[in-house]
C-alpha positions as CSV (number, residue, x, y, z in Angstrom):
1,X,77.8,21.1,-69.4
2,X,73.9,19.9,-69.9
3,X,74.2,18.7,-66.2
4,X,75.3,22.5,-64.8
5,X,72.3,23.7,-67.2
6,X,69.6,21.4,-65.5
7,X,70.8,22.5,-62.0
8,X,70.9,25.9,-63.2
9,X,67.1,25.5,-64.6
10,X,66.0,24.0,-61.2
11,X,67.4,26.6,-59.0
12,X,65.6,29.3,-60.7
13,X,61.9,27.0,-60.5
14,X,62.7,26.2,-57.1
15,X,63.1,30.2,-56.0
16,X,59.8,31.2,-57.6
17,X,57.5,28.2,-55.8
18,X,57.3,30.3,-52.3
19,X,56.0,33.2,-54.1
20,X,54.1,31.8,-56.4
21,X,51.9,29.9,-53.4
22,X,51.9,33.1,-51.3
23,X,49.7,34.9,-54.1
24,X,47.5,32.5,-53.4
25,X,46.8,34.4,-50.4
26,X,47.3,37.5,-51.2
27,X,45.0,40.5,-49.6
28,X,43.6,37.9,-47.3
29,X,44.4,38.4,-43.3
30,X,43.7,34.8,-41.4
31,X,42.9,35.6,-37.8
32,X,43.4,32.9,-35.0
33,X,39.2,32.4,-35.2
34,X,39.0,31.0,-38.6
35,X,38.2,34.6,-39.8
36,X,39.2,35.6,-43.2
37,X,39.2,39.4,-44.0
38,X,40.3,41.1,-47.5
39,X,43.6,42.9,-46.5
40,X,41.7,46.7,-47.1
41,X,38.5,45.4,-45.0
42,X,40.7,43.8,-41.6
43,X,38.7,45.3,-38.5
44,X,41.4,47.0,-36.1
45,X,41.8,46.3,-32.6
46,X,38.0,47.0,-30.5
47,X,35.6,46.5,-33.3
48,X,34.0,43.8,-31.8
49,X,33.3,43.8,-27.7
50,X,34.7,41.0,-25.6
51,X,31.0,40.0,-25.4
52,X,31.2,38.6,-28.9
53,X,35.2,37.1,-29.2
54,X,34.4,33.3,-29.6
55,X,37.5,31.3,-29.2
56,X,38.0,28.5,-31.9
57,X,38.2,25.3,-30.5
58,X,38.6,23.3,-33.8
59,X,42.1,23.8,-35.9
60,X,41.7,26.2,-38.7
61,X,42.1,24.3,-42.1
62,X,43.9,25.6,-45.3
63,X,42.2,27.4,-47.4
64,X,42.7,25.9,-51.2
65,X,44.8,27.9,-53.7
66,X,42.0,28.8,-55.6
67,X,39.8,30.6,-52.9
68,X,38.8,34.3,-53.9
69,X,35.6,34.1,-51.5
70,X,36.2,36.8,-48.2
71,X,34.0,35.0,-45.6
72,X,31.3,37.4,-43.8
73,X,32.3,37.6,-40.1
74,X,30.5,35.2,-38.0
75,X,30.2,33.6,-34.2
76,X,32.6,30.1,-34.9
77,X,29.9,28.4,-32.1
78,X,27.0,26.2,-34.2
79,X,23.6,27.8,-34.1
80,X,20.7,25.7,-34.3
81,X,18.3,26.4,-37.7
82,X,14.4,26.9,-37.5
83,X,14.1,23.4,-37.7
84,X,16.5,22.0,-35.2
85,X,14.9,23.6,-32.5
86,X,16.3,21.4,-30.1
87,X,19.7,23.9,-28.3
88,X,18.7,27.7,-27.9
89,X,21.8,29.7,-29.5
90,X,23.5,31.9,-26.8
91,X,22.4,35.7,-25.9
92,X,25.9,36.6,-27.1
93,X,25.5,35.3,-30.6
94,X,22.0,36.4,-31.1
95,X,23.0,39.8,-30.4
96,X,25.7,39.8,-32.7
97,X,23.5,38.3,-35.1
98,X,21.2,40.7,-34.1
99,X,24.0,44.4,-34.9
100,X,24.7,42.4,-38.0
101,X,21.5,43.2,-39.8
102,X,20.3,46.5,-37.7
103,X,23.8,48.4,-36.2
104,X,26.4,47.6,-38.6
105,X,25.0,46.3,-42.0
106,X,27.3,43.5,-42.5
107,X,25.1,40.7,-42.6
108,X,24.3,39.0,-45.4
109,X,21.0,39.8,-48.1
110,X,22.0,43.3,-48.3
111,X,21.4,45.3,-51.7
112,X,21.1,48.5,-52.7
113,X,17.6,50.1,-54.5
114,X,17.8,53.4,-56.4
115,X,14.1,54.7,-55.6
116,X,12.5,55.1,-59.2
117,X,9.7,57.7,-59.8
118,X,6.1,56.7,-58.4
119,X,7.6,54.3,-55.7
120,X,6.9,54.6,-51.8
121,X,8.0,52.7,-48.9
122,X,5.1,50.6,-49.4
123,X,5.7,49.9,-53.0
124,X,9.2,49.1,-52.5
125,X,8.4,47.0,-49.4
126,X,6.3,44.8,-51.6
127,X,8.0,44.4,-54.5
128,X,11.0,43.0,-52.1
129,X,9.1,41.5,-49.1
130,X,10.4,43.3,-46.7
131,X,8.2,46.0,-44.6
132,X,8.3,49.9,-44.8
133,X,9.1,49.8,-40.9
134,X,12.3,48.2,-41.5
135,X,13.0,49.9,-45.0
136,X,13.5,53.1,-42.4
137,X,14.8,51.3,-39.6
138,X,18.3,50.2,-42.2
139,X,18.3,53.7,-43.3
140,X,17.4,55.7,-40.5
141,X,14.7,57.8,-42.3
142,X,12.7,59.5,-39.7
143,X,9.6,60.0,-42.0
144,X,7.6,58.0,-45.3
145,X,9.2,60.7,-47.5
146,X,11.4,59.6,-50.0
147,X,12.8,61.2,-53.5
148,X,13.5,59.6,-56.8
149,X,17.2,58.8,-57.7
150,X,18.7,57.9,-53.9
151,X,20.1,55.0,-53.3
152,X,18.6,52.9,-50.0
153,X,19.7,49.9,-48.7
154,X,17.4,46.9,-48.4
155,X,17.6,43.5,-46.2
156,X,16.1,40.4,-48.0
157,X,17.3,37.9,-45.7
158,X,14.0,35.9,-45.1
159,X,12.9,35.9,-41.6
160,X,11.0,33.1,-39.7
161,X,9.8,32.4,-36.0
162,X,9.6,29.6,-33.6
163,X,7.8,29.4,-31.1
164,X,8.0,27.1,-28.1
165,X,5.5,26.4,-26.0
166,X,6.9,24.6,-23.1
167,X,9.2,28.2,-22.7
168,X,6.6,30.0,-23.5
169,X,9.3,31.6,-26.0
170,X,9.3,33.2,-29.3
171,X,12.8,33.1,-30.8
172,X,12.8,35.5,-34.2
173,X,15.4,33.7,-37.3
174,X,16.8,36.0,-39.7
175,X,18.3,33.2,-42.3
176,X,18.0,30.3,-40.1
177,X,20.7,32.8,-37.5
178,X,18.3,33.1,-34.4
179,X,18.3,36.8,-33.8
180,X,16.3,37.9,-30.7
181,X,13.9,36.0,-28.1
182,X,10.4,37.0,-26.4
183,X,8.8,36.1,-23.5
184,X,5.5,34.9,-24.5
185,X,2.3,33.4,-23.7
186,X,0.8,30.4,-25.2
187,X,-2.7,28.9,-24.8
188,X,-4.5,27.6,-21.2
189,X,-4.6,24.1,-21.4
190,X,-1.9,23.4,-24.2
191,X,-4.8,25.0,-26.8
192,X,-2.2,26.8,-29.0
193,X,-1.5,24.4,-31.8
194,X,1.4,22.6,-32.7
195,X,2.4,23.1,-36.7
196,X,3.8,25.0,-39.5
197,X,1.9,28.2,-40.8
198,X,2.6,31.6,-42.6
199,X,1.6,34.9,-41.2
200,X,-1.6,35.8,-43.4
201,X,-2.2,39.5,-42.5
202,X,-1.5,42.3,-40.1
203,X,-3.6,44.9,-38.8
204,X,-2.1,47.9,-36.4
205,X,-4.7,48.5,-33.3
206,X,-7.3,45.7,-34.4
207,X,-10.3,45.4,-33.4
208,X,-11.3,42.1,-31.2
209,X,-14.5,40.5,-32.4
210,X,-15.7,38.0,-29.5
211,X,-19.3,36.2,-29.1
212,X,-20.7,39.1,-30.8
213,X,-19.0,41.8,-28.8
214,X,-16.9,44.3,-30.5
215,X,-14.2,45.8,-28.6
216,X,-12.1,49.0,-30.3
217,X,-8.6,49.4,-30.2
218,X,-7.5,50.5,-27.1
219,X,-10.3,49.0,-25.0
220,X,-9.3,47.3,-21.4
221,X,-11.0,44.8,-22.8
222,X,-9.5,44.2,-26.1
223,X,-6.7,41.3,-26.1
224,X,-5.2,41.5,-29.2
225,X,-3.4,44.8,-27.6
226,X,-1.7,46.9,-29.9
227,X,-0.8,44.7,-33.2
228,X,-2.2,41.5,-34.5
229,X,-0.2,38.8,-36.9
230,X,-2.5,36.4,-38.1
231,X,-1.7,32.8,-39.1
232,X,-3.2,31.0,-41.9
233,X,-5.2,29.2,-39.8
234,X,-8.3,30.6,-38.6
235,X,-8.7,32.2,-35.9
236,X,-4.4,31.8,-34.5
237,X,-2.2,34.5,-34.2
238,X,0.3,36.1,-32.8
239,X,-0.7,39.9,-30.8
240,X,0.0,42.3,-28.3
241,X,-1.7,41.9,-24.5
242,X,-3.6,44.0,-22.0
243,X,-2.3,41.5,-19.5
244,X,1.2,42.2,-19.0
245,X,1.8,40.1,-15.9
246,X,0.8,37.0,-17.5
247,X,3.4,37.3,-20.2
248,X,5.4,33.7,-19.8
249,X,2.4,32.2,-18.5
250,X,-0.3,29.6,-20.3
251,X,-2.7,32.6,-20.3
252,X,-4.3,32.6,-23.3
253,X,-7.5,31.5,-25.7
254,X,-5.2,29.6,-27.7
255,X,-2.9,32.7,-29.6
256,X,0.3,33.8,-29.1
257,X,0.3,37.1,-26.6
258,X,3.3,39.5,-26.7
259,X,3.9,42.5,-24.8
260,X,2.6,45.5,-27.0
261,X,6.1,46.7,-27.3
262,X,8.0,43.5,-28.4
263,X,5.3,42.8,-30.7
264,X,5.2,46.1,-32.3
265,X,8.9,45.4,-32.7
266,X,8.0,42.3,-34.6
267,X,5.5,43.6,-36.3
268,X,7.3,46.2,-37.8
269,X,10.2,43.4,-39.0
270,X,8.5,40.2,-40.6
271,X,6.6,40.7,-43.9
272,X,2.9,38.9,-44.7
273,X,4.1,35.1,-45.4
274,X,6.8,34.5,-42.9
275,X,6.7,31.4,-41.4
276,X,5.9,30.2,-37.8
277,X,6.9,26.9,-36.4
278,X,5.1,26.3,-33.4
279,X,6.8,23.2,-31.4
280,X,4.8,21.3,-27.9
């Protein structure tokens, strides 16, 4: 008799095991990419273009029972940080890096801000080192006007730039994920300096001081073009051009030239004390 109760007993434990290791993961969809989704947030079929499908060549391993995390979405390929700088990460990925922060919102370092009396763009900006530029460009606002009480969204994912002088490239980081490159142009004669530096100001149509000269925004003779990013070391930056053609050249006095538009872009992206790696 106690022998038919202990088979009974183990029947019963043995049925419940399957289910009791499925809940594990329940509301979690694991896609053949080592993608995990919450069961309410699965994309459907055409969210993403072929462009940015990236097969997964490693097997995908289990997750453990106690997982409750749903991974962001994310290229399966490795991209090189700020300070690997050694493999440039694929068009593909840095425009899906790119979407992530700027089309659909789905990066990571996204909050949201409830505007408070007395704040403007600028104010907010600040107070969460970001810039009034990009403050708009997340929310589409098509003017500085805001109103107490609405909710925005803000990025505070911490940008960086490295530039590489033997490309004559700038690639722009948005949490070590490379996001965009430029086409740029570095010192005559190797005179842009290697080294690590923090943008120190920004100025919107600066004016060039040169041997005395003074030339106004929007001179022909003006170099620093449309927008100027200053390092913290004297006299370096990063600026627009009124040499177009030369852009991807060894053209300059020593800065880093941009075409006005791309460096307007950046400009209105990076806040005052991201950092600039510039590599030989």
């Amino acid at each position: 008799m106690k022998k038919s109760r202990v088979f009974f007993w183990a029947v019963i434990v043995l049925s419940f095991m399957p289910a009791a290791a499925a809940t594990a993961e329940d509301g979690l969809i694991i896609e053949e990419t080592g993608q995990v989704w919450d069961a309410e947030e699965s994309p459907g079929p055409g969210s993403m273009t072929e462009d940015f499908l990236i097969s997964q060549e490693e097997p995908v391993s289990p997750l453990p029972s106690d997982t409750s995390v749903v991974l962001p979405e994310a290229p399966a390929t490795h991209q090189p940080s700020l300070d690997e700088g050694a493999e440039r990460t694929p068009v593909s990925e840095m425009k899906w890096n790119w979407d992530a922060i700027f089309v659909s919102g789905t990066a990571p370092g996204f909050v949201t801000y409830t505007i408070e009396s007395g704040d403007s763009l600028y104010v907010i900006a600040r107070k969460h080192r970001t810039t009034p530029d990009l403050i708009k460009k997340i929310n589409d606002l098509d003017s500085d006007t805001i109103y107490a009480g609405r909710d925005i969204r803000l990025y505070r994912g911490n940008f960086s730039i490295m530039i590489d002088k033997s490309l004559n490239l700038l690639t722009l980081f948005a949490d070590d994920k490379a996001i965009k490159e430029y086409r740029v142009s570095t010192g005559k004669d190797n005179s842009t300096p290697a080294g690590d530096f923090r943008i120190k100001d920004k100025l919107v149509d600066p004016t060039w001081f040169k041997s005395g000269a003074i030339y106004a925004p929007g001179s022909p003779d003006n170099e620093l073009g449309t927008r100027w990013l200053g390092f913290d070391k004297e006299g370096y930056g990063i600026h627009g051009t009124t040499e177009p053609e030369k852009i991807g050249e060894q053209a300059s006095e020593g800065c880093i030239r941009m075409l006005n538009e791309d460096v307007e872009e950046l400009y209105s992206l990076v806040p005052v004390g991201t950092r600039v790696l510039v590599q030989d």
